[in-house]
N, C-alpha and C positions, 0 to 999 in steps of 0.2 A: 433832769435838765431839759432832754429835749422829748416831749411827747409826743402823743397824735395829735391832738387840737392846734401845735404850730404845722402840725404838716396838711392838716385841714385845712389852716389859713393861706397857706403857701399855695394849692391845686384852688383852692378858690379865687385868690387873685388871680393868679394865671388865667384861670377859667371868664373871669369876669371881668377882668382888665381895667381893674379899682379898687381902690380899698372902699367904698363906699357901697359898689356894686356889691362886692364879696361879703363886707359888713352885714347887709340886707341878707343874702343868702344863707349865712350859717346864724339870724336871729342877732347879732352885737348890734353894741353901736361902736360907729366908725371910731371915736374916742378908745372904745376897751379893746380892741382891736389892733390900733396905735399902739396901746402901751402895753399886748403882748408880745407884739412885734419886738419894741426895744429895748423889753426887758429880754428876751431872748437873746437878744444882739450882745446886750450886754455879759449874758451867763455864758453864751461862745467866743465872745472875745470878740468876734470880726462883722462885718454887715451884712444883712442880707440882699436889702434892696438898696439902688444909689438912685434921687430923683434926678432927672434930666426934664427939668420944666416942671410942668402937672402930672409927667408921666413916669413910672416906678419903673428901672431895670435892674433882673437881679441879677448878683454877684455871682460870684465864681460859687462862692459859698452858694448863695439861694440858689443858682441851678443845681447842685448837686444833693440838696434839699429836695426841691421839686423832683427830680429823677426818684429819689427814695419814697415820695411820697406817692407817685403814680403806682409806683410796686406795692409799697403795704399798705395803702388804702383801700383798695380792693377788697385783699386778706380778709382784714378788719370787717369790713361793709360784708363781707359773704358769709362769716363766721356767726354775726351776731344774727344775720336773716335765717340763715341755717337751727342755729339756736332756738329763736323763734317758731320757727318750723314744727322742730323737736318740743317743745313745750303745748303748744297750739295741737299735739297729735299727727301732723301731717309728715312723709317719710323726705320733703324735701323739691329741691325744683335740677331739673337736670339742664344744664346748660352747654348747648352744644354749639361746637364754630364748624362753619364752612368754608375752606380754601378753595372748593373749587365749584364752578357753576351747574354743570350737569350733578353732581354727586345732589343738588337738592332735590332735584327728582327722584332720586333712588332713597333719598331720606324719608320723603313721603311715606314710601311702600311702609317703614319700618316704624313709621309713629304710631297711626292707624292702632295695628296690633299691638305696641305697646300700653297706648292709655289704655286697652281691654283688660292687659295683663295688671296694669299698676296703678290702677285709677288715681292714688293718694298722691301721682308725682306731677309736677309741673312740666312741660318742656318748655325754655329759649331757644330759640334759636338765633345765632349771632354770625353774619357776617364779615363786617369791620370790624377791627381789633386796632386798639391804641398801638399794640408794640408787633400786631403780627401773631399768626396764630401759634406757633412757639412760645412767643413771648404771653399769650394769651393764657394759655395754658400753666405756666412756668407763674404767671399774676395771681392765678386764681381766678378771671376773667368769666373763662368757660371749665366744662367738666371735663368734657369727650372734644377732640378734634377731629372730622372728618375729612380726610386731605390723601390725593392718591402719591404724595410725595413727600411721604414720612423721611423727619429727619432725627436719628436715634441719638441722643442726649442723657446722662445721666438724671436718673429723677424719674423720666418717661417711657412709658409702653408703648411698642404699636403693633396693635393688635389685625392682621389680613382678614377683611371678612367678604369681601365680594371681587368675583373675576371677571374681567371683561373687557373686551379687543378695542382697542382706538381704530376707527376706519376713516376714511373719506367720503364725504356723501355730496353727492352731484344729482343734478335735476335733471328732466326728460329731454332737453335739447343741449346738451351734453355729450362731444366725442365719444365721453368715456362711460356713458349710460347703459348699463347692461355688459359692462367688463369685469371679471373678476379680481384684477387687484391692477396699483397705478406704482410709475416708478417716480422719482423727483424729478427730473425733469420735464414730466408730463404737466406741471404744472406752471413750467416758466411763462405759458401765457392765460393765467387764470387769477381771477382778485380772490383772497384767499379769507375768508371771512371766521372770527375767531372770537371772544370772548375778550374784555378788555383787560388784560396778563399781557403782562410784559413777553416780546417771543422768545429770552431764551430759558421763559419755564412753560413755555409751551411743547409738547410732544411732538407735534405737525414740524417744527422746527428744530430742536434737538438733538431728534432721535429718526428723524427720515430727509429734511430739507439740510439741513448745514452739514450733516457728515457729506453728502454728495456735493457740497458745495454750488448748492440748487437755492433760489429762491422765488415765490409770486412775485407775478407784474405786480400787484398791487396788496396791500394788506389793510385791512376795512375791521376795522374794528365793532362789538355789535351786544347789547348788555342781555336782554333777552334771547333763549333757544326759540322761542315762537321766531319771532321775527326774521332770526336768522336762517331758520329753515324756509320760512316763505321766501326769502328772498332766494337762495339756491332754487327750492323749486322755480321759482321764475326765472332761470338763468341769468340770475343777478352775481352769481359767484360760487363757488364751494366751500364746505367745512367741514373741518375735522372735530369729531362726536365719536362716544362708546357707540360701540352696534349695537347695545340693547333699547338703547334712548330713541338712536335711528329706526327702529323696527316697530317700536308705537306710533310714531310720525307717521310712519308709511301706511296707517290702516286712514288717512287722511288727504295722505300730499304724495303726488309722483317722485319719491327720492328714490335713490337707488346707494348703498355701501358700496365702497369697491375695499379692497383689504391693502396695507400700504408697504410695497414691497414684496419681496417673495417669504416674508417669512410673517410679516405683519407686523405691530404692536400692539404684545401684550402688557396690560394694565391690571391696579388692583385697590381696591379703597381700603384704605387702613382707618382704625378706630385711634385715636391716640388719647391717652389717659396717664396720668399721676400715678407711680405705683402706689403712693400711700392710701390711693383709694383704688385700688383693685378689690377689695374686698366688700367696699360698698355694695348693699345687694341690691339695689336699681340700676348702679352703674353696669354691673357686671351683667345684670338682665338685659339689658340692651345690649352689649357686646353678644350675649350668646343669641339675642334673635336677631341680629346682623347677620352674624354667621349661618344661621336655619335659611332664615331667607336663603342668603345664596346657593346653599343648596339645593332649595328646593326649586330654585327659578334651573338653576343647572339640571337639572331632574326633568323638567319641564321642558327644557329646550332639546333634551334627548329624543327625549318620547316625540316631538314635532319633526325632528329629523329623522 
């Protein structure tokens, strides 16, 4: 009764915001189109779309459609490329999301040495997510989630592969330039400059500003790390950054870490994955030289101290 090709037509209108538009995209003509529509209608019993003028709104039914079809189209769409893949000889493409902004820089480090290891594998890499990188995951969307604020769900791994201190970083004309760690309300007169996240899944605010019941004069929001760091170094404002991120900066730009509180925050990048693919052997190769890396950057930062 109800297949893919009506759930195809269902994310196509939506998508397209026409049956004529959508028609054109999946090859129909608007006609066959029409009359799989309502032959459907007819085989469920109820409707999916009700016109209002020229323009189609769906029903309770057709949203509840559409919802289904955002979820298993994906599936579908990854299974058959993947198949493909498998036929054509190649071991596949690895699709990776990232929640959160500095973690791309630290992804860099670990591509590099991968394609050496895995030449036959593709990397994506995906930022946006339809539903959210849970729900990304959970779609089939992406493979691997990058995200330091795993949330553990049946179905899902997350895997800890790299450690590393959230600090504050302030520029040369800066009270706090050359101090070893700041408390919240050192901040109440400072524009406090962050990544565009909501503050209360930000760290700076979470887990050091709101339990003290602290907050910046101001909060400026900022989509690039370049930018943001020239702006602190120019006493445009501070921002909270890993201190390994901040310590490359610094062979460039007068920044200076200070540690946040007396005890700091510690942080950690989780791998997150599908159990049913843990056994995948590029998935799992990348988890384990996630983990190498961090060690050996750990190793590294001994030996400098």
């Amino acid at each position: 009764m109800l297949d893919r090709h009506h759930l195809m037509i269902l994310r196509a209108v939506d998508q397209q915001g026409s049956l004529t538009a959508a028609a054109d995209t999946l090859c129909l003509t608007q006609s066959a189109l029409s009359h799989s529509v309502r032959k459907l209608e007819q085989q469920l019993g109820t409707a999916v779309w009700q016109k209002e003028g020229r323009r189609l709104r769906l029903t309770q039914a057709g949203h509840y459609l559409l919802r289904l079809a955002e979820r298993l189209l994906p599936q579908f769409e990854h299974a058959e490329t993947m198949m493909q893949q498998f036929a054509s000889g190649q071991r596949g493409t690895l699709r990776i999301g990232m929640e959160c902004h500095p973690c791309y820089e630290w992804l860099l480090k670990i591509v590099n040495p991968y394609f050496k290891q895995w030449p036959d594998v593709d990397v994506d890499v995906r930022q946006k997510f339809q539903f959210g990188g849970m729900g990304a995951l959970y779609g089939h969307e992406i493979d691997l989630l990058v995200t330091p604020d795993p949330l553990h769900r049946s179905g899902l791994i997350f895997e800890p592969v790299f450690d590393y201190e959230q600090v504050l970083v302030v520029g040369p004309d800066h009270p706090l330039y050359g101090k070893h760690q700041v408390e919240p309300v050192q901040l109440s007169d400072d524009i406090l400059i962050t990544y565009p996240v909501e503050p209360e899944r930000l760290d700076i605010f979470n887990r050091f500003l709101t339990p003290a019941g602290c907050s910046p004069r101001r909060h400026k929001q900022i989509e690039t790390t370049d930018i943001m760091l020239q702006m602190v170094a120019a006493g445009r404002g501070v921002a909270a950054l890993p201190r390994w991120l901040v310590s490359e900066y610094q062979q460039r730009l007068p920044l200076h870490p200070l540690q946040l509180g007396k005890s700091g925050v510690a942080k950690q990048i989780f791998l997150g994955l599908r159990k049913e693919d843990v056994e995948t052997d590029y998935l799992h190769a990348f988890v384990e030289l996630a983990r190498c890396h961090n060690t050996l950057t750990a190793s590294a930062d001994a030996n400098r101290i």
